[in-house]
C-alpha positions in Angstrom: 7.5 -54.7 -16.2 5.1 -52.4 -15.1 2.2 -51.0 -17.3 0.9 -47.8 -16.2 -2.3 -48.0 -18.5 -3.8 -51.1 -16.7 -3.2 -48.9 -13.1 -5.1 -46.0 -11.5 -1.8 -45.6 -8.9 -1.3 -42.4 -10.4 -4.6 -40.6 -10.3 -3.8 -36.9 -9.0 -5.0 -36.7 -5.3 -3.5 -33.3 -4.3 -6.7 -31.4 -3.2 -7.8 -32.5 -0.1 -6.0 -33.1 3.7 -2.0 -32.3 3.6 -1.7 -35.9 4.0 -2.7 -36.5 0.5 0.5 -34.6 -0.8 2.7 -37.2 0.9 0.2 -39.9 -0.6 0.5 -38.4 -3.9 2.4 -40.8 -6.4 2.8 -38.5 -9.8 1.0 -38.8 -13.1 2.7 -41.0 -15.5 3.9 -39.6 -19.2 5.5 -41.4 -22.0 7.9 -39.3 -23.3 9.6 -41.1 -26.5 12.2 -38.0 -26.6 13.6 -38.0 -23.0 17.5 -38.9 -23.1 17.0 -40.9 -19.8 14.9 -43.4 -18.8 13.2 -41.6 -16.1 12.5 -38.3 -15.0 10.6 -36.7 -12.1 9.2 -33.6 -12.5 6.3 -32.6 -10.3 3.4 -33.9 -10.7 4.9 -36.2 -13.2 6.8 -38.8 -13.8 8.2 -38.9 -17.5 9.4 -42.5 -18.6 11.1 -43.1 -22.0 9.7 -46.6 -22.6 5.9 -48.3 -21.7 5.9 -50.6 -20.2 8.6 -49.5 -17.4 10.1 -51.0 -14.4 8.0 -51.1 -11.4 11.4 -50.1 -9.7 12.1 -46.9 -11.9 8.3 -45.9 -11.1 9.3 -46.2 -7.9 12.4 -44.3 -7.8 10.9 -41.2 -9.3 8.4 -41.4 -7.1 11.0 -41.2 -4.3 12.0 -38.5 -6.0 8.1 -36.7 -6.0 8.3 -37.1 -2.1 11.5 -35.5 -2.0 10.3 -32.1 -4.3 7.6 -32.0 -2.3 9.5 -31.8 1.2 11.3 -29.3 -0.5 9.4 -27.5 -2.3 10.2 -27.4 -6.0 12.4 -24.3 -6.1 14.5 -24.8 -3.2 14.8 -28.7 -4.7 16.0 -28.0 -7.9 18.7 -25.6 -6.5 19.7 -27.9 -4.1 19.7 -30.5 -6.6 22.0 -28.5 -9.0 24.7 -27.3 -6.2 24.6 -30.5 -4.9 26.0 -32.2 -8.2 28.2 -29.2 -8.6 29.9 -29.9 -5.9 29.9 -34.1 -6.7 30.8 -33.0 -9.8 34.2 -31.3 -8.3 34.7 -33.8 -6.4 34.7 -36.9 -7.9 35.5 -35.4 -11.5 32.9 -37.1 -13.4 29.4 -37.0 -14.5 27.7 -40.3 -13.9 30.0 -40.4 -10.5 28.9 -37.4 -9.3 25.1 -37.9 -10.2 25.4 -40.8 -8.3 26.6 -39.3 -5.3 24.0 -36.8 -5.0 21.7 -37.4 -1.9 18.2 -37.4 -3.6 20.0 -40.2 -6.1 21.5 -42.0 -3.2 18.0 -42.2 -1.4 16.1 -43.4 -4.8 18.8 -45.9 -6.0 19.3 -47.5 -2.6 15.2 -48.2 -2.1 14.1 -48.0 -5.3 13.3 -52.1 -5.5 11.5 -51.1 -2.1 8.3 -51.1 -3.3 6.6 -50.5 0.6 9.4 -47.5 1.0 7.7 -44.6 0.7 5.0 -46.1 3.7 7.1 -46.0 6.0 9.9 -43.0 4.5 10.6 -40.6 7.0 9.9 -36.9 6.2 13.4 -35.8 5.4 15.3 -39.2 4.6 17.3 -37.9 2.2 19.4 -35.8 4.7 21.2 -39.1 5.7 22.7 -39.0 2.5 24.7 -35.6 2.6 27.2 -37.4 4.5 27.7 -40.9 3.1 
């Protein structure tokens, strides 16, 4: 498990070089009334229980770099019609959140705790086609 409180991983560095903003790892919340465990939503990540994985923090985080690349607008549409579409296809809710790219990225390196080092601006658009 991964305590934020004992960590200063999340201290906001967005001012500064445009490098920070792809450094940039979120600011941590507990939020006892989320109804999932993990949520990102720029600049933070909201987790329902403290102590949390080190591998949700890390998904979400995966998910930070992705709304970034983005931008937040353009992610959260994309987001939406993306599941839309998952959501015709495979007919069901959990299937069809799992099929969206940004989920397929997160989920597939989420135990990858060096990932976002070496991520490639982008990686998500691998995804659309798997």
């Amino acid at each position: 498990m991964f305590d934020h409180s004992q960590s200063n991983i999340f201290v906001l560095n967005w001012f500064g070089s445009g490098v920070a903003a792809m450094k940039f790892r979120g600011i941590l919340l507990n939020v006892s009334f989320l109804w999932v465990e993990g949520m990102a939503l720029f600049p933070f990540i909201l987790v329902r229980i403290n102590p949390c994985s080190r591998f949700l923090i890390n998904h979400e985080q995966i998910h930070l770099r992705q709304q970034v690349e983005l931008g937040l607008i353009v992610f959260y549409i994309w987001y939406f019609a993306e599941y839309l579409i998952r959501l015709i296809q495979y007919k069901k809710h959990y299937l069809a959140y799992l099929h969206i790219s940004f989920e397929r990225e997160a989920y597939q390196h989420q135990a990858d705790l060096d990932y976002l080092k070496k991520r490639r601006l982008w990686a998500f658009w691998g995804y659309l086609k798997q």
